[in-house]
C-alpha positions in Angstrom: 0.0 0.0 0.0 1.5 3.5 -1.1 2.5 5.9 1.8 -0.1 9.0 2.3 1.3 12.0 0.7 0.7 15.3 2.3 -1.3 17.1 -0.9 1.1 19.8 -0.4 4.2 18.0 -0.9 2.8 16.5 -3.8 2.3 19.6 -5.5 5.1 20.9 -4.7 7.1 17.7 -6.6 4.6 17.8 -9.7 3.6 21.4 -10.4 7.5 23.2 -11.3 5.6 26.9 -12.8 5.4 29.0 -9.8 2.2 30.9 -11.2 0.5 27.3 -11.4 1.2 26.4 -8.0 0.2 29.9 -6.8 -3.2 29.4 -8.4 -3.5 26.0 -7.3 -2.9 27.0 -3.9 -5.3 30.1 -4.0 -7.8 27.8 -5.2 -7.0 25.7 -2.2 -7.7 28.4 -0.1 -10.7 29.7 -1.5 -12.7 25.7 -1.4 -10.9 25.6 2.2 -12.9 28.8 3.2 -15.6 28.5 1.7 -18.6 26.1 1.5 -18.7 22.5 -0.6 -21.9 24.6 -2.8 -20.5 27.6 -3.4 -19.3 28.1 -6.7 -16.5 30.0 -8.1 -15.4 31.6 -11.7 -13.2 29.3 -13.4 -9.6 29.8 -13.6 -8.4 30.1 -17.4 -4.8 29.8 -16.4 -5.7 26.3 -14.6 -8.1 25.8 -16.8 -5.4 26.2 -20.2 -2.9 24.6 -18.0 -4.9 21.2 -17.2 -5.6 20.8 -21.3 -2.0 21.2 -22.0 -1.9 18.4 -19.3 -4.2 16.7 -20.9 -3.0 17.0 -24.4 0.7 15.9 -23.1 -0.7 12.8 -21.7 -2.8 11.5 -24.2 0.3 12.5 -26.9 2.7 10.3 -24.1 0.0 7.5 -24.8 -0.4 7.6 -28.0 3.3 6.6 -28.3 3.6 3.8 -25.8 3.6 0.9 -27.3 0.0 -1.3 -28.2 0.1 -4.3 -25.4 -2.3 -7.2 -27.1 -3.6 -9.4 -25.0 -1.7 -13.0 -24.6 -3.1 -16.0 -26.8 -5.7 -17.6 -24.5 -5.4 -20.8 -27.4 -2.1 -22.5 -25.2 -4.1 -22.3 -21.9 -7.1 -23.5 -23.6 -5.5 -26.9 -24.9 -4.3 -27.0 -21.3 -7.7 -27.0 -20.0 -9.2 -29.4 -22.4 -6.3 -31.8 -21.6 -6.8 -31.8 -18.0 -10.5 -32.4 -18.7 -9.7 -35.1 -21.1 -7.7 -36.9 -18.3 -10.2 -35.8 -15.6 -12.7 -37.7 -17.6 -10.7 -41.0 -18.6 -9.3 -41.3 -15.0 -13.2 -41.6 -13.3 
């Protein structure tokens, strides 16, 4: 099981642009002080910056390479042979 991260400390390790962080942490601050309904304006800088996140990430995926799924046919023949025994053995 991973070791609880202080939210803090992760941000700190993940967001590098100080104007990011400082609007992340504002943000923070505002939900903090405020009640779960109220609403606020949304942020264009965090909003720009999470599709560039977004963008990045999908790009990053694109590229990884396509796992396929192992050939179920070599466990299959397993099974049927184990049956096949199963069945002459009773």
């Amino acid at each position: 099981m991973p070791v609880p991260v202080e939210f803090k400390t992760l941000l700190q390790s993940q967001v590098k642009d100080r104007k990011i962080f400082d609007e992340i942490s504002r943000l923070i601050e505002i939900k903090t002080a405020g009640n779960e309904q109220d609403l606020i304006k949304q942020n264009t800088l965090l909003h720009e910056y999470l599709i560039e996140k977004l963008e990045y990430y999908k790009e990053r995926l694109r590229l990884l390479p396509d796992k396929k799924s192992p050939d179920p046919e070599p466990l299959n023949k397993l099974f049927r042979e184990i049956i096949f025994e199963l069945g002459n053995n009773i």
